[in-house]
C-alpha positions in Angstrom: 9.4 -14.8 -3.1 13.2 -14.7 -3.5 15.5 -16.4 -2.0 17.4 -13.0 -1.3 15.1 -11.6 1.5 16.0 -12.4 5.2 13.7 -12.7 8.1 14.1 -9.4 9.1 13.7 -8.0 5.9 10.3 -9.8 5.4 9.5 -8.2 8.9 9.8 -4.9 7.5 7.7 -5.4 4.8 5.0 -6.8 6.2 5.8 -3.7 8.9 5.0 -1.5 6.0 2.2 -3.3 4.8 0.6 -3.0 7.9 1.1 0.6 8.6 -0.7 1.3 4.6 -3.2 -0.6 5.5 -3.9 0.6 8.6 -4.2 4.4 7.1 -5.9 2.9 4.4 -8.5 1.6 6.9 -8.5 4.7 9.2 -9.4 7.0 6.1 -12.0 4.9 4.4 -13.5 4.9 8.0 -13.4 9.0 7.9 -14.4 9.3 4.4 -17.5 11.5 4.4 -17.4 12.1 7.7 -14.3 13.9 9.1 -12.0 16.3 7.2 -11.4 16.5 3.4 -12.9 13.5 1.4 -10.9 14.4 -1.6 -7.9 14.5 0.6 -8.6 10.9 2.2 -9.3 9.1 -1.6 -5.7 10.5 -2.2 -4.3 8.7 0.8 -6.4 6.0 0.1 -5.1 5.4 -3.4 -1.3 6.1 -2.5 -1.5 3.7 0.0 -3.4 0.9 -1.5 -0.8 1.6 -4.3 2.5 1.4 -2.3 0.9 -1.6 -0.8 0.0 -3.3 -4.2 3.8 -2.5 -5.4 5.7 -4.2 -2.0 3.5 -7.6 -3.1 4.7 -7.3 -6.3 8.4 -7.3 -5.5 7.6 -9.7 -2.8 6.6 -11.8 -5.3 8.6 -10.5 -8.1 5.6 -10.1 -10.5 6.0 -7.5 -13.0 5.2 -3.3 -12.3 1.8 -2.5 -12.6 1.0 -1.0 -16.1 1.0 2.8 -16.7 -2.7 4.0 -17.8 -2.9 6.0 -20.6 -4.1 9.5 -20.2 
């Protein structure tokens, strides 16, 4: 972590972290079962990936790498 972030900063984050999560949870939850699967992995993946990114400047570890298409 760096030095740089203050309490309330951190706060956010882990504000953010939580609110991912939390759709992240609700949609795997649906998936299959309520409204448009396809629609849920998207959100799923978004999420996860916004949540994956805020650890890695949390921890300042490099970007994740670009796949090749």
């Amino acid at each position: 972590m760096s030095e740089k972030e203050s309490i309330h900063e951190l706060g956010l984050m882990v504000q953010d972290i939580t609110d991912s999560m939390t759709k992240v949870a609700t949609n795997i939850a649906l998936l299959g079962i309520e409204g448009n699967a396809d629609e849920q992995m998207k959100i799923i993946t978004e999420e996860n990936n916004k949540v994956l990114d805020r650890i890695r400047k949390l921890y300042n570890l490099p970007p994740a790498p670009v796949p090749d298409k």
